[in-house]
C-alpha positions in Angstrom: -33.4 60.2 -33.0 -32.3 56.4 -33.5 -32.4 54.3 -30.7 -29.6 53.3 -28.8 -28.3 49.9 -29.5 -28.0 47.7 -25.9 -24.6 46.9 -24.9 -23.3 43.1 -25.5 -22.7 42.0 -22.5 -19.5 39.7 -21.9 -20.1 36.5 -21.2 -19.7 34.8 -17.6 -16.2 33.7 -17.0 -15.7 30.0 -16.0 -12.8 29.6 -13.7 -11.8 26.4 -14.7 -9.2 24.1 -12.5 -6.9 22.0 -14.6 -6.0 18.5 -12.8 -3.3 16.1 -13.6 -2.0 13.2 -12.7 0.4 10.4 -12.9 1.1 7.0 -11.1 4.7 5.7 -10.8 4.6 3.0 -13.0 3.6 4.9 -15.6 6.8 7.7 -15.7 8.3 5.8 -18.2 6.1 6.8 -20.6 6.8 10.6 -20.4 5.9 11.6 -23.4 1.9 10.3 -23.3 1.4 10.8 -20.1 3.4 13.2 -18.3 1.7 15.9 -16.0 3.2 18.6 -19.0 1.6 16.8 -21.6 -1.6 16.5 -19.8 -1.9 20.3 -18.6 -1.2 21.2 -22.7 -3.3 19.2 -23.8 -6.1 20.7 -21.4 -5.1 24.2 -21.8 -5.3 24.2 -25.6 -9.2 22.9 -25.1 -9.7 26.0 -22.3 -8.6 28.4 -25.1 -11.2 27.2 -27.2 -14.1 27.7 -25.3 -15.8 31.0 -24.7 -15.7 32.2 -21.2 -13.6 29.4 -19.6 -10.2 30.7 -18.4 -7.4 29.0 -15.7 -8.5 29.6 -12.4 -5.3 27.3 -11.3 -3.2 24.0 -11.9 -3.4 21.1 -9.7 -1.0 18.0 -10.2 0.1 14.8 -8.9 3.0 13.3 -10.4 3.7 10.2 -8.7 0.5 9.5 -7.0 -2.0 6.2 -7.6 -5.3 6.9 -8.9 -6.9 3.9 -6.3 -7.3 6.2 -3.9 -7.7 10.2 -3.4 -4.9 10.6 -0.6 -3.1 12.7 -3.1 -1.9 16.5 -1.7 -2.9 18.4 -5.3 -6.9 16.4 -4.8 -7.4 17.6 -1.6 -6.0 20.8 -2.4 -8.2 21.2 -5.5 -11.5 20.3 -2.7 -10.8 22.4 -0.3 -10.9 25.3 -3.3 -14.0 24.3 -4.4 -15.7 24.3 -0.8 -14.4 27.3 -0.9 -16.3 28.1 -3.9 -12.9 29.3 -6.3 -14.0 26.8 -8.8 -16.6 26.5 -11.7 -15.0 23.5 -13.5 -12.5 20.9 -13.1 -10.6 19.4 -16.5 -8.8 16.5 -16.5 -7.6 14.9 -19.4 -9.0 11.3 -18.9 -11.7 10.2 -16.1 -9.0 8.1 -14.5 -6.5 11.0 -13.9 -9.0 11.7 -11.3 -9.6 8.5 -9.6 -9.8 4.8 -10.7 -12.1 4.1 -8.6 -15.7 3.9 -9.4 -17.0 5.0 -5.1 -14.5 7.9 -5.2 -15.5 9.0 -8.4 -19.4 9.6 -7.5 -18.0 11.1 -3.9 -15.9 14.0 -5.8 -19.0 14.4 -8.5 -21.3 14.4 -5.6 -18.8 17.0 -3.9 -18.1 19.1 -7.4 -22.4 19.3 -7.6 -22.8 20.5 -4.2 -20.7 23.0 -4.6 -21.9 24.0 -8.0 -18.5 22.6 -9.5 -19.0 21.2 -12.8 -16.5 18.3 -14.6 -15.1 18.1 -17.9 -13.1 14.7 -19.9 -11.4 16.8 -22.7 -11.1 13.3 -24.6 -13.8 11.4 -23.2 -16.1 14.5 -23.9 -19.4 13.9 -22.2 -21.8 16.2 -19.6 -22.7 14.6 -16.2 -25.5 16.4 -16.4 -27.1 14.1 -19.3 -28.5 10.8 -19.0 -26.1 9.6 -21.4 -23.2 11.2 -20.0 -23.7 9.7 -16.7 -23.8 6.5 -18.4 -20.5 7.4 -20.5 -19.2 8.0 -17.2 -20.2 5.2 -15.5 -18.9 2.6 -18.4 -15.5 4.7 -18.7 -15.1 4.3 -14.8 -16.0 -0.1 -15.1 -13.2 -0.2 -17.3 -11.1 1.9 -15.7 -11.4 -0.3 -12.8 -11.3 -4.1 -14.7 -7.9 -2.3 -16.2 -6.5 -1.3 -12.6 -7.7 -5.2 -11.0 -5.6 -6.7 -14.6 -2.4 -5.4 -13.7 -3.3 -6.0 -9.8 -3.1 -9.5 -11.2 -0.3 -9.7 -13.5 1.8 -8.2 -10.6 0.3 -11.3 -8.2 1.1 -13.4 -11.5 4.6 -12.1 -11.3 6.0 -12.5 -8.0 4.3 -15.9 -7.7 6.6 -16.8 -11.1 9.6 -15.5 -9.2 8.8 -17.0 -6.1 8.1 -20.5 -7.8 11.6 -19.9 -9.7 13.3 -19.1 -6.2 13.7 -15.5 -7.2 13.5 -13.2 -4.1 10.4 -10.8 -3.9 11.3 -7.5 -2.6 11.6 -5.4 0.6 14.2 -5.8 3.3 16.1 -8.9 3.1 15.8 -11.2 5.4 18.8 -10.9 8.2 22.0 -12.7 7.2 21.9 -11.9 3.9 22.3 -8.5 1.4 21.0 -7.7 -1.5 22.7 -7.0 -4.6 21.0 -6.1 -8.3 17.7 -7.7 -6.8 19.5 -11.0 -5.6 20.3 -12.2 -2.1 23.6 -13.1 -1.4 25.2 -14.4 2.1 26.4 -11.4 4.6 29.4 -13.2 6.6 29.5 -11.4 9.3 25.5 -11.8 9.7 25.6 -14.9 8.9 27.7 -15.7 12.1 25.0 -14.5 13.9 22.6 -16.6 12.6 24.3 -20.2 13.0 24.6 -18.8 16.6 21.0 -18.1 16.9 20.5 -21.6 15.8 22.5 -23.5 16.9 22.2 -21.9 20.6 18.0 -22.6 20.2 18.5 -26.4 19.7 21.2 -26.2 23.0 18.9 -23.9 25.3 15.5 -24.7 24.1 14.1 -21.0 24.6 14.4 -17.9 22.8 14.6 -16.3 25.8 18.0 -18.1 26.6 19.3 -17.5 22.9 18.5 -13.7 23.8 20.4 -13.4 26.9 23.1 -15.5 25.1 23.5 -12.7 22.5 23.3 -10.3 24.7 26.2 -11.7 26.6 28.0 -12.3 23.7 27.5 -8.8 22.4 27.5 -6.3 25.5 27.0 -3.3 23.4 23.7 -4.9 21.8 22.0 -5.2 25.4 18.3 -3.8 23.8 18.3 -7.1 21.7 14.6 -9.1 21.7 13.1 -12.1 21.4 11.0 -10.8 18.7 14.1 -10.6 16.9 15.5 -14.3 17.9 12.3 -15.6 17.0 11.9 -13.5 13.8 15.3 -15.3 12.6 14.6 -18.4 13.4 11.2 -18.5 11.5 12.9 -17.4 8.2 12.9 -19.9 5.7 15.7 -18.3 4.0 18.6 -18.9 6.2 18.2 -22.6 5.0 18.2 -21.4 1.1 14.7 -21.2 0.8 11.8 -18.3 -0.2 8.4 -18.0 1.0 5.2 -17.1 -0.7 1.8 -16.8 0.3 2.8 -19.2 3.6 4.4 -21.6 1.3 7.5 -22.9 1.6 9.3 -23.1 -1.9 13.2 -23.5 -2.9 14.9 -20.8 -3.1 18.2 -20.0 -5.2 20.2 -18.1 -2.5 23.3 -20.2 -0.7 22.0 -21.5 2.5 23.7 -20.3 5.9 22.5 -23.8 7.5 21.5 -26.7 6.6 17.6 -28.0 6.1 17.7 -30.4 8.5 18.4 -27.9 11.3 16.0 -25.3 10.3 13.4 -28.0 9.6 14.5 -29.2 13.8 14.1 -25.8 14.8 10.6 -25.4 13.8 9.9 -28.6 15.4 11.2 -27.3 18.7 9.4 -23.8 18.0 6.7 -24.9 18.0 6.4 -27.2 21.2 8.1 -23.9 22.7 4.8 -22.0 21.5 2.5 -24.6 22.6 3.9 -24.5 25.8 3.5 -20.9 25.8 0.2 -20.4 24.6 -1.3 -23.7 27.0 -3.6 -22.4 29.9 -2.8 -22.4 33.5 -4.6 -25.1 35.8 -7.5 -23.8 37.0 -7.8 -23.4 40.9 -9.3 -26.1 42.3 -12.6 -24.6 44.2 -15.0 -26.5 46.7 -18.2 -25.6 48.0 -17.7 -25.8 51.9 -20.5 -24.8 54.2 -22.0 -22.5 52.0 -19.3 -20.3 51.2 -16.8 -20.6 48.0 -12.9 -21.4 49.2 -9.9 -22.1 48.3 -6.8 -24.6 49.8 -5.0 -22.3 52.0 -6.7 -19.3 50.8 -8.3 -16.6 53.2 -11.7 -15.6 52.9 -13.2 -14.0 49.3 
């Protein structure tokens, strides 16, 4: 009788998680670097190795790699805490993270939970001395490319702010915003020649509250904050700031320089005054005992 031939058995089956990601300014480039492209890129290496199969998809379109406060990332930890993981696949390094601290935290995390962590185009092993070096030189670059464009974005706004150009974000009150340029809202702009022009009159911009409020007795939750928030902004006299500097700007003015230039002059003795101590209490040692003028006893 011939002996009977042992079963093959099947290999173990690697439950792999595929990651992707994208950051904002990068959707342009769909067709290099969309969340698709990535997961068929990874999918096509899966196929070609024995045992690994998709355990799951995780992607973040959208997100920054700086940081890992992205919904699919945490999603993708909490499964491998929860041990439904064997590898996770990204296409590059930095689809992961940018960051060179985050990056040994999730490693640190995918070891400890016996989580293993494949480049499909960077191709190295973390568990190799020369794949953690790999790793480690893929991540400096990875970072000196993220702090480049950090500075060619500083570079740019402080070209636009040096050519008057406005920078962004909510303009400031009296004015709108139309295809990325400021231009003068009338009926704002009324407001703030009032505010003004009330501040130099009353002194306080307590009094240039209560004046609006009168004025307007519908707006009665009006603030100083926003009086003073007005009368600090550069722009109503046509100019932009930047990093505290004061630089021309190319919007019309709503008054002129010399009154916003007065203004801060009187702003400011207003916030000295503000800010400047109270006497002390005068205090005398009488008879042994600490008193006050017409204060009763301690």
């Amino acid at each position: 009788m011939q002996p009977m031939l042992a079963e093959k058995s099947a290999p173990p089956v690697t439950r792999c998680a595929i990651y992707t990601r994208v950051s904002t300014d990068q959707q342009a480039e769909v067709e290099f670097n969309s969340c698709e492209a990535q997961e068929d890129r990874i999918r096509s290496f899966i196929a070609s190795q024995e045992g690994f199969r998709v355990a799951k998809v995780y992607s973040d379109p959208g997100f920054t790699g700086a940081n890992v406060n992205r919904p699919a990332l945490q999603k993708l930890a909490a499964d491998i805490k929860a041990g439904l993981i064997d590898m996770v696949i990204t296409y590059k390094i930095d689809r992961l993270t940018r960051s060179p601290r985050d990056f040994y935290q999730l490693i640190e995390l995918f070891e400890t939970h016996n989580a293993g962590f494949i480049s499909v185009t960077e191709r190295f092993d973390t568990s190799t001395p020369a794949g953690r070096l790999l790793r480690n030189i893929m991540l400096t670059f990875a970072q000196f490319e993220r702090e480049l464009a950090s500075e060619r974005i500083r570079d740019k706004f402080a070209q636009r702010a040096m050519r008057g150009l406005y920078n962004g974000g909510p303009p400031p009150y009296g004015y709108k915003k139309v295809e990325g340029k400021l231009f003068v809202d009338p009926k704002r702009a009324r407001v703030v020649r009032f505010i003004f022009e009330k501040y130099v009159e009353l002194g306080t911009a307590h009094q240039v509250t209560l004046a609006l409020r009168e004025l307007w007795h519908e707006r009665s939750t009006l603030s100083d904050h926003f009086v003073w928030r007005v009368l600090k902004s550069p722009a109503a006299a046509g100019k932009t700031m930047y990093k505290g500097k004061i630089l021309p700007g190319i919007q019309e003015p709503i008054i002129s320089e010399d009154l916003f230039n007065h203004t801060q002059a009187l702003l400011a003795e207003e916030n000295q005054k503000i800010r400047k101590p109270a006497p002390p209490t005068t205090i005398c040692l009488m008879r042994g005992s600490l008193s006050a003028e017409n204060a009763g006893p301690i």
